[in-house]
C-alpha positions in Angstrom: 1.0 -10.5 -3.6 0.3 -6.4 -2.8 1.5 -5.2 0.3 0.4 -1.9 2.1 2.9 0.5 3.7 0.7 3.5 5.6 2.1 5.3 7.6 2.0 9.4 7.7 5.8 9.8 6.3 5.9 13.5 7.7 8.9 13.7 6.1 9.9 10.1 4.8 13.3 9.0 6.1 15.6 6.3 5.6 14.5 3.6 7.8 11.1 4.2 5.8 12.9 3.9 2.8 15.0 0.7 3.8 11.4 -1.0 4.8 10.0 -0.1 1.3 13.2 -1.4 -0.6 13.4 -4.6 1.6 9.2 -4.7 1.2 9.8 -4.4 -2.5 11.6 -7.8 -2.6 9.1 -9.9 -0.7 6.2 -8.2 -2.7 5.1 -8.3 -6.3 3.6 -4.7 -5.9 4.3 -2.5 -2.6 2.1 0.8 -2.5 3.3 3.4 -0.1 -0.2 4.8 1.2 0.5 8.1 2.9 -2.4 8.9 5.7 -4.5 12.0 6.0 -4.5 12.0 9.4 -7.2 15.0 11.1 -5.4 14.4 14.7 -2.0 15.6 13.7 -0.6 18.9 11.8 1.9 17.7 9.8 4.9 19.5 8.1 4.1 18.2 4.7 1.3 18.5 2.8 0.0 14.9 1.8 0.6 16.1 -1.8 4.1 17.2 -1.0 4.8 13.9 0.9 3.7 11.9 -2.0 6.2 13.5 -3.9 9.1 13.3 -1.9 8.7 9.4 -1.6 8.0 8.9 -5.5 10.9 10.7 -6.2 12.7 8.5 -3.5 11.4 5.4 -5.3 12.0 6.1 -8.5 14.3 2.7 -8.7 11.6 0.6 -7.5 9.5 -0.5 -10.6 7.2 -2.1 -8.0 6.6 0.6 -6.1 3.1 2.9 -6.1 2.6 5.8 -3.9 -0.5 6.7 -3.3 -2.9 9.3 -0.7 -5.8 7.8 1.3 -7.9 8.4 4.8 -10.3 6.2 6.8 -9.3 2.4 8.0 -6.3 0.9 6.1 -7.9 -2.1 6.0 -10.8 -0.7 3.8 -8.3 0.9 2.2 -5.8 -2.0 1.5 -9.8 -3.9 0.5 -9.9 -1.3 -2.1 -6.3 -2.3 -4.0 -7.1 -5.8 -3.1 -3.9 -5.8 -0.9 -3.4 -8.9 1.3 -0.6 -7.6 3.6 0.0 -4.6 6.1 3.6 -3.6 5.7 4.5 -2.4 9.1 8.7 -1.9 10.3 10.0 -1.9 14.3 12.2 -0.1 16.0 11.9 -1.3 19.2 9.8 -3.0 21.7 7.2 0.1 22.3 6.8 0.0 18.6 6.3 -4.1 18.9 3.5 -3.6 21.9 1.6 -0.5 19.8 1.7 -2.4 16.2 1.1 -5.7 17.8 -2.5 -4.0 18.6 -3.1 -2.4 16.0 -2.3 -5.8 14.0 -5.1 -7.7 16.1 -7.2 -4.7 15.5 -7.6 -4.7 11.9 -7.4 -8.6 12.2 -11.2 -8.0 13.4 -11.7 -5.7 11.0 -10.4 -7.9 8.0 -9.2 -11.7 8.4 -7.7 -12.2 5.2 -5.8 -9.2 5.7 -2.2 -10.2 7.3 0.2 -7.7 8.8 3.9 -8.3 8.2 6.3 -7.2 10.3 10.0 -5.9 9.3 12.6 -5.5 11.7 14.5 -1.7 10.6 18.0 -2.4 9.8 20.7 -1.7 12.6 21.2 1.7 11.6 17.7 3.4 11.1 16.8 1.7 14.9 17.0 5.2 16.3 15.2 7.0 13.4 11.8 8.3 13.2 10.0 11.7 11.4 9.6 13.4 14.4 13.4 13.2 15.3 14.2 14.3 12.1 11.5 17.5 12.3 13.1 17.9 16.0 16.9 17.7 14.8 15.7 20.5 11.5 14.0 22.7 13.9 16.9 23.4 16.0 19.3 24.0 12.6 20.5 20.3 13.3 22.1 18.8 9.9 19.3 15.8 9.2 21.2 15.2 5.5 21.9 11.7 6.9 18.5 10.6 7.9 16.7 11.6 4.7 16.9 11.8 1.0 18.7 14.9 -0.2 15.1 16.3 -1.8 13.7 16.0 1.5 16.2 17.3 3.6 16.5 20.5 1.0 12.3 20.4 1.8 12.5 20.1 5.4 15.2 22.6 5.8 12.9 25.4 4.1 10.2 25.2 6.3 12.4 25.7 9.1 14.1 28.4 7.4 17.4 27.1 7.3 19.2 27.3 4.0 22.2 25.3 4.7 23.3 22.3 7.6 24.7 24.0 10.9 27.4 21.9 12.1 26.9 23.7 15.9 24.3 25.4 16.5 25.0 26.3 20.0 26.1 29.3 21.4 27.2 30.3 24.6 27.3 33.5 25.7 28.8 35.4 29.0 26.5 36.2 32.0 27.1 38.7 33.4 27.6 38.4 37.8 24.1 39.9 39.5 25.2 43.7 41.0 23.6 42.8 44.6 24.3 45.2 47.1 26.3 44.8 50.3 23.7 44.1 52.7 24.6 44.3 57.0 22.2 41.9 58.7 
């Protein structure tokens, strides 16, 4: 049985990477089909994301990672797919997949989307808290592959992990005159 994983992957992190090794099990063949989105400007290119996970997957004999834009469903039509991969974090992410799953239901029914509950640890993670985390010279070297955090520090300009960013500095008191009322 194929199984689609879309998502954007802007950068790929480890909870993706847990739902693709776990997805890898359950599946014969798992292809990673990174979206072209036109709403959002990602970090990446798609050709620089598709790359980063390929060289993540290398392991994975059953894994294919691959570009596409349009409906998933036509997509996952195309590779003659017959399951949406799809992982949760939480309940928000439950209510928003849960719709998108009856969605492409109307759109395809013999088209199934599986869902994978993340592993305990990658609960929190997502792409834009890694990008958030990088562009404030946050160390992100435990949410993604070392390739991708090397990648991801670059385009913020940081060449190395900052283990405290913050500094404080002293204020000096306002100078405000003596004033008689």
């Amino acid at each position: 049985m194929i199984a689609i994983y879309p998502g954007s992957f802007d950068p790929v992190t480890l909870g993706h990477l847990d739902i693709i090794e776990r997805g890898s099990r359950l599946f014969s063949r798992v292809i990673v089909a990174v979206l072209r989105n036109p709403n959002k400007t990602p970090l990446f290119s798609v050709q620089q994301r598709l790359e980063q996970i390929r060289q993540s997957t290398t392991h994975l004999d059953n894994v294919e990672v691959d570009g596409f834009e349009g409906l998933t469903v036509e997509y996952a039509q195309i590779n003659k797919a017959q399951v949406l991969l799809r992982g949760l974090r939480a309940i928000s992410d439950f209510e928003v997949e849960l719709q998108m799953a009856h969605t492409n239901k109307t759109l395809s029914t013999e088209i199934e989307t599986v869902f994978l509950a993340t592993s305990n640890e990658y609960s929190f993670l997502s792409s834009s808290v890694v990008k958030e985390i990088a562009r404030f010279g946050g160390s992100i070297d435990h949410l993604v592959p070392p390739h991708v955090a090397l990648d991801t520090y670059k385009c913020f300009t940081h060449n190395q992990t900052v283990s405290n960013p913050i500094k404080t500095e002293v204020v000096p008191p306002l100078n405000i005159p003596n004033r008689e009322v």
